[in-house]
C-alpha positions in Angstrom: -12.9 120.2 -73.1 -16.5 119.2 -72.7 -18.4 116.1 -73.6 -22.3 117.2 -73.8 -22.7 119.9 -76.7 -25.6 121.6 -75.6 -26.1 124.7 -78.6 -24.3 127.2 -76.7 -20.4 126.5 -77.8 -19.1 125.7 -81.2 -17.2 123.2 -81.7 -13.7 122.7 -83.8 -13.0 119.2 -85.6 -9.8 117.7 -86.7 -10.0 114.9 -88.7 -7.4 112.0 -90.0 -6.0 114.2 -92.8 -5.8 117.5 -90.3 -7.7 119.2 -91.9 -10.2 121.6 -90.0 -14.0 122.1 -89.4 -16.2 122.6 -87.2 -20.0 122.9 -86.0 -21.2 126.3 -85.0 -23.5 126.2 -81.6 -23.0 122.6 -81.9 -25.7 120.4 -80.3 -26.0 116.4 -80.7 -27.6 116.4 -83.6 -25.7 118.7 -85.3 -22.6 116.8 -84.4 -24.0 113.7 -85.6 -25.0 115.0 -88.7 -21.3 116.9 -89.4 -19.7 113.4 -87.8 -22.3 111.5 -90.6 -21.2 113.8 -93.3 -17.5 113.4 -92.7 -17.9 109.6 -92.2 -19.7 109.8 -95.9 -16.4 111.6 -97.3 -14.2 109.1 -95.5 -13.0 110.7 -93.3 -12.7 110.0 -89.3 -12.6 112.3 -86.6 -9.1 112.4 -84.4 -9.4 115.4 -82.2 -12.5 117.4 -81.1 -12.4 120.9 -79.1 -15.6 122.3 -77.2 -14.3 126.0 -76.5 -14.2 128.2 -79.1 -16.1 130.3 -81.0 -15.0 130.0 -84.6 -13.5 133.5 -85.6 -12.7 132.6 -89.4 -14.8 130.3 -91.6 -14.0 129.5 -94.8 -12.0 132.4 -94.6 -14.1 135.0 -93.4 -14.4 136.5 -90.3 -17.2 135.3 -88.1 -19.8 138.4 -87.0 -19.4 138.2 -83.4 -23.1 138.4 -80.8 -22.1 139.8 -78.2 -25.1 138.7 -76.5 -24.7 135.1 -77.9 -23.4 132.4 -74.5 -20.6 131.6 -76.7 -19.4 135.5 -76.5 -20.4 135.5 -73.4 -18.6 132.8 -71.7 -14.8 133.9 -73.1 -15.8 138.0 -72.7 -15.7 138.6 -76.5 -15.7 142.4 -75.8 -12.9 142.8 -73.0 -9.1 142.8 -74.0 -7.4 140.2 -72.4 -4.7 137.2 -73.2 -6.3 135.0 -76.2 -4.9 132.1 -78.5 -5.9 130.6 -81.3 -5.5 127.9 -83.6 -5.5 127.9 -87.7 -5.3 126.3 -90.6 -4.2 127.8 -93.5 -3.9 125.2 -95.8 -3.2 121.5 -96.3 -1.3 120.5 -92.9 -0.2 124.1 -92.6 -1.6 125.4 -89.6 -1.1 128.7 -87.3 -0.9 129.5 -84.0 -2.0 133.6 -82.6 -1.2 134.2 -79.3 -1.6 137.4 -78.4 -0.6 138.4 -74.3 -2.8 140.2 -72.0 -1.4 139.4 -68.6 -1.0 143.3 -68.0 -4.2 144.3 -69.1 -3.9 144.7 -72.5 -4.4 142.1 -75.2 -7.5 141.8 -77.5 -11.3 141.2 -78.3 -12.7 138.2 -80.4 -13.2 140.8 -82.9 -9.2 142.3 -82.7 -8.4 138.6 -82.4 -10.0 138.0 -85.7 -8.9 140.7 -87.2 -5.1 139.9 -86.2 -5.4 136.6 -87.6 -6.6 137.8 -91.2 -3.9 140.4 -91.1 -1.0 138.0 -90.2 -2.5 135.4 -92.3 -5.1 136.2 -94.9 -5.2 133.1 -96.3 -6.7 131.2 -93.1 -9.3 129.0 -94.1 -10.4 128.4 -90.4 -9.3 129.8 -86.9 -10.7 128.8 -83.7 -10.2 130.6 -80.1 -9.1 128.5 -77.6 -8.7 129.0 -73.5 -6.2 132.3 -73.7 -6.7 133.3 -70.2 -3.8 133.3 -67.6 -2.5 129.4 -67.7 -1.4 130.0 -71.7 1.5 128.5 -72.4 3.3 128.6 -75.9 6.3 126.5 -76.8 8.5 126.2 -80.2 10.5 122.9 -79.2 11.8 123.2 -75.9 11.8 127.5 -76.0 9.6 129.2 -74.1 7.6 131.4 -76.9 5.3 132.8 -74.0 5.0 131.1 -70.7 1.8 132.6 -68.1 2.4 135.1 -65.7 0.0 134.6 -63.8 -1.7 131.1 -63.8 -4.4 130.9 -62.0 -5.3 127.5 -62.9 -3.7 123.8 -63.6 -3.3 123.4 -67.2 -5.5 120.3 -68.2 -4.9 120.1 -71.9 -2.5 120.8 -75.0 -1.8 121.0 -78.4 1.1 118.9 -79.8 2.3 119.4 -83.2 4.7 116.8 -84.4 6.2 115.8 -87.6 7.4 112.7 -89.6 9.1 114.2 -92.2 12.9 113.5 -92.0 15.4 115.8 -91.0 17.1 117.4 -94.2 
């Protein structure tokens, strides 16, 4: 999503085993130290997203600032359309989306809570772009497809799998 961090976003990481972490108000240097650290437990780095904020760290919910840019820039305190990503263990991940197109939906901090409800044994969830060009697909079936898009969609989220077909 963005290529400068600049202290006011956090920042989710994905590396070659899938597993999840992230840099909180991430800035160059804090990315290079995370990137450095990883590096040192062999790991690489295979996707990187610049949106956010972290909502659960090690499994607890992050306090949400509302004065904070990152709460800020996705209206942590208004209800609207939000999705999120999770991991809940080794290559076990989650995905909330909860609608909003009609007014309703939820804050970062519903958002959070939803996600520790549904899954309490998330060891990391991250909020991603929910707003009206959300699109959610299991296969070709349209889980949730945006009523009202307002924008292209320049990005997704693929999950794929090589385990054969029992």
């Amino acid at each position: 999503y963005r290529d400068a961090p600049d202290g006011s976003r956090d920042v989710l990481i994905i590396d070659d085993k899938g597993d999840f972490s992230y840099v909180m108000d991430a800035t160059p240097e804090t990315m290079a130290a995370k990137l450095d650290e990883l590096a040192k437990d062999g790991r690489s780095v295979m996707q990187t997203f610049t949106f956010g904020p972290v909502l659960v760290a090690d499994g607890q919910p992050v306090e949400v600032d509302r004065d904070a840019p990152k709460y800020r820039k996705v209206e942590s305190h208004y209800a609207c359309q939000r999705i999120a990503i999770c991991q809940l263990g080794e290559l076990e991940y989650g995905i909330v989306e909860l609608d909003g197109g009609d007014g309703s939906g939820a804050n970062i901090s519903e958002l959070t809570d939803y996600i520790l409800k549904l899954f309490p044994e998330c060891k990391v969830a991250y909020n991603l772009d929910g707003g009206g060009s959300t699109n959610l697909y299991l296969g070709e079936k349209a889980i949730h497809k945006a009523t009202r898009n307002h924008r292209a969609i320049s990005g997704m989220i693929y999950f794929v799998s090589n385990a054969a077909e029992e």
